[in-house]
N, C-alpha and C positions, 0 to 999 in steps of 0.2 A: 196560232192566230196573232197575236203579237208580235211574232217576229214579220208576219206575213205584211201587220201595218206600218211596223217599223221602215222595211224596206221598201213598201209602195208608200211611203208617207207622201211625199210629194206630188204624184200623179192620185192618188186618191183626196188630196185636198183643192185641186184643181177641177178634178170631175164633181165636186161637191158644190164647189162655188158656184158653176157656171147651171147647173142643176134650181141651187138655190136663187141664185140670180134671176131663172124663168119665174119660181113657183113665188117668189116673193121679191118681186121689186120695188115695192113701196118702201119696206125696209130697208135695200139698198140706197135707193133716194137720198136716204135720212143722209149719210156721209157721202154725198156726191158730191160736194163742194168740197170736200177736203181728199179728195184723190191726190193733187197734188203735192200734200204734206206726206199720204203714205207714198207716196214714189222719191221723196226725199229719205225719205226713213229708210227704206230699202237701198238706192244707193248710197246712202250715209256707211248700212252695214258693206257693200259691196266694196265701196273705198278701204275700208278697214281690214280689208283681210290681204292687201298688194302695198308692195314697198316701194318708195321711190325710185329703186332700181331695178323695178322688175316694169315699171313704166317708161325709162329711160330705157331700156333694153328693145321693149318694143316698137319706140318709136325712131332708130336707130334704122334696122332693116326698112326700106319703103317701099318694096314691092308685093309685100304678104297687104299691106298698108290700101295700096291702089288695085289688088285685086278683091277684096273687100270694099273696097267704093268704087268701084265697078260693079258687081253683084248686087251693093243694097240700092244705089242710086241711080243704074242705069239698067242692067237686063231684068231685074223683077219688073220695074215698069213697064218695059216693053212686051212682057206677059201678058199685060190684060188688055193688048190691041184687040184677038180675036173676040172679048168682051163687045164690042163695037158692033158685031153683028147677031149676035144673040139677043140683048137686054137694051131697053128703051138708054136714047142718051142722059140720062140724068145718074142710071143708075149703072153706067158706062161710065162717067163720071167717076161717081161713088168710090168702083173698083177701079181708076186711074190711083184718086187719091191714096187709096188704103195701099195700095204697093209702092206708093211714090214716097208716103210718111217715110221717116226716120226709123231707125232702130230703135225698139223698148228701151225703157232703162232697166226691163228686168233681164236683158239680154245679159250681163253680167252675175245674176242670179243663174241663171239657167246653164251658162255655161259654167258657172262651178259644180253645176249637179251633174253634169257630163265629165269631169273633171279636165276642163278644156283651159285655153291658158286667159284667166281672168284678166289680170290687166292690159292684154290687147283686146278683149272684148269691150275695157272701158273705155280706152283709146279712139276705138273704131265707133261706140255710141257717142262720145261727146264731139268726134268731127262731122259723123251723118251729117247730127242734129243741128250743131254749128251753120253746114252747110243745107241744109231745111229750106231757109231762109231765100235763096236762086232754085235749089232743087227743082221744089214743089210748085211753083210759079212758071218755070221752063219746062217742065215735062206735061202740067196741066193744059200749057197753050198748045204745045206741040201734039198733043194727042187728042185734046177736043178741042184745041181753038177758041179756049174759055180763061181766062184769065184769073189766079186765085185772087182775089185782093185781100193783102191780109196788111193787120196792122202792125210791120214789123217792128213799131215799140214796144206793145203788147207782147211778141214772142219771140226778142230779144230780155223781156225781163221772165219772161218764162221759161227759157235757157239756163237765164241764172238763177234762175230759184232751183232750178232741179236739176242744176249742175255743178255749178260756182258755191253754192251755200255748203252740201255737202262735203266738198271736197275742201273748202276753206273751215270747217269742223272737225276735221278726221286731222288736216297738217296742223292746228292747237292744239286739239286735244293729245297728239301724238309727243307735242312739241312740251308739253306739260305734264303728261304723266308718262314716267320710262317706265315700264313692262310689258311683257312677251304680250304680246294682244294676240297672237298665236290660238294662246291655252281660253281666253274669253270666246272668240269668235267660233269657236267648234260648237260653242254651247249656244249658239243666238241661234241656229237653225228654225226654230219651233216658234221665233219670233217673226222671225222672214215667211215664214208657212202662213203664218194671219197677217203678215200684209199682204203677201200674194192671194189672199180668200176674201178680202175684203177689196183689192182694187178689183179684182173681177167679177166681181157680184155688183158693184159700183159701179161698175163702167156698162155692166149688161142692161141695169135697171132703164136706165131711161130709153129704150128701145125696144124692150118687151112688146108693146102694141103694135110695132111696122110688123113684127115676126109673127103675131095672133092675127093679122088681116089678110098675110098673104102667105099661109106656109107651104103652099108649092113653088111659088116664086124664092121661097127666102133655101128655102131644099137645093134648087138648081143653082144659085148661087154660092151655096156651102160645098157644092159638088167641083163648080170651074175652077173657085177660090183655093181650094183645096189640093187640088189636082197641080194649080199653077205654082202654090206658096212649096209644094211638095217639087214639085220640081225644081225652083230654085233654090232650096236647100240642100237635093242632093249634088245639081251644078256646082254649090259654092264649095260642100263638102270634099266633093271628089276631087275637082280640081283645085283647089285649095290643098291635098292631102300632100302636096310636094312641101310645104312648108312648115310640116309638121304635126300632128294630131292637134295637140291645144289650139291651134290658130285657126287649125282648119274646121276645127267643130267654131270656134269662136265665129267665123265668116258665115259659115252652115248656120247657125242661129241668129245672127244680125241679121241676114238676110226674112227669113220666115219669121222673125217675130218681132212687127212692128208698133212705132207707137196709135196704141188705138186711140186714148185720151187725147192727140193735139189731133189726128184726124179729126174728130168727131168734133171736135172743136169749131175747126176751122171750116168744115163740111155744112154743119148746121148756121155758121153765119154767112157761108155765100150760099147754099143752094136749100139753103132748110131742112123740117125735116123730110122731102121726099127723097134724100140720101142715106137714111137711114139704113134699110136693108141691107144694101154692101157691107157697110159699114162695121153693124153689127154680127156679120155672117163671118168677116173677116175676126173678129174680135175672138169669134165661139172656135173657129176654124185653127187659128195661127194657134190655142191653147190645145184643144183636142190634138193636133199634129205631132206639138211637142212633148206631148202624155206619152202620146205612141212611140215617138223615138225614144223616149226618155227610157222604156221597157226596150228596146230593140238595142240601144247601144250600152244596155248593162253588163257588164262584168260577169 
């Protein structure tokens, strides 16, 4: 039995979150305002486990580079056109956005649990997100002919807080204390497991009631959703595998697991909450998927 929790540790804390997430959202609530500090925390540890020159390495080669931003920033969006004729425009919409966001930042989480190559995972999450900023705005006109307006002061300092802080924490602290951070970071696992339990129960919370008023609607959406983010992972995977396992699972998971918390953000100040749904389906959908891989591409 132990050994059994041992080895699903991480996909059995994932399917608890999002479990608990439904049956107590209130409690989530309580630390919804501070989701941003634990996705700092998380990439804080993510930075700490890659060395300067395994980030100069990555960003040397540029075609692993721009087939990864092609995959997150151009054909996952182009996924959710057939959405356009199934589900009301707003919630067409919805699933525009959610494929158009950025890559997580747990996306460098999840590819060390694949043992994929972490600091092009980081690479590829801080230029997405960088690029967010034209992305999300070009593909939301071009697909519904709606313009995002978002406050890019606002999420230009939102960039930096959950990019630039981190990473300017890991080159001090690195720069001040010399040892193997090697032999620490093996041990932080169980610390990374409750923040990944805490941002997903946190992010689920406030969206529990769109899913209790319409849960045939919110089912069909977890199905297309599903069906689409699953197909664009095994695109990026497959063909991505030319440049190697690490990169290409890196690409494979940038791709399928995006940021829910700047969707959700940016979703509820243009369109409110009748974008919920997607939103939220996208959120339960992109974690359940990667449960399942996380079991399919074990050792």
């Amino acid at each position: 039995m132990k050994t059994f929790l041992t080895r699903n540790s991480t996909s059995i804390v994932v399917l608890l979150s999002l479990l608990v997430g439904f049956l107590f959202p209130t409690v989530g609530l309580i630390w919804g305002n501070y989701l941003g500090v634990l996705l700092i925390l998380l990439m804080f540890f993510s930075f700490l486990r890659i060395n300067t020159q395994e980030t100069k390495q990555s960003l040397r080669n540029l075609r692993p580079i721009g087939f990864a931003l092609l995959m997150v920033c151009f054909f996952l969006p182009l996924f959710a056109l057939p959405a356009k004729i199934i589900f009301p425009p707003v919630i067409f919409a919805g699933i525009v956005l959610a494929f158009a966001s950025p890559s997580a930042v747990v996306t460098a989480f999840w590819t060390r649990i694949f043992k994929g190559d972490i600091a092009f995972a980081l690479v590829i999450t801080v230029m997405v997100t960088l690029l967010a900023v034209v992305t999300i705005p070009v593909t939301m006109l071009l697909e519904t002919g709606t313009t995002v307006g978002m406050d890019l002061g606002a999420l230009v300092r939102l960039l930096a807080e959950l990019v630039l802080i981190p990473v300017l924490a890991v080159f001090l602290l690195k720069r001040a204390v010399s040892i193997r951070w090697e032999g620490i970071t093996k041990n932080m696992h169980a610390v990374e497991l409750l923040i990944v339990f805490l941002l997903v129960w946190g992010s689920i919370a406030p969206g529990t009631g769109t899913v209790e008023n319409d849960p045939v609607q919110f089912l069909s959406l977890s199905i297309f959703i599903l069906f689409f983010i699953a197909l664009g992972f095994s695109m990026a995977y497959l063909l991505g595998k030319k440049f190697g396992y690490g990169r290409a699972i890196a690409t494979g998971i940038a791709t399928c697991v995006k940021n829910a918390g700047l969707s959700l953000v940016i979703g509820l100040s243009v369109f409110k909450s009748a974008v919920l749904p997607p939103l939220i389906a996208n959120l339960v959908v992109q974690n359940l998927l990667i449960v399942s891989l996380e079991l399919l591409f074990r050792e």
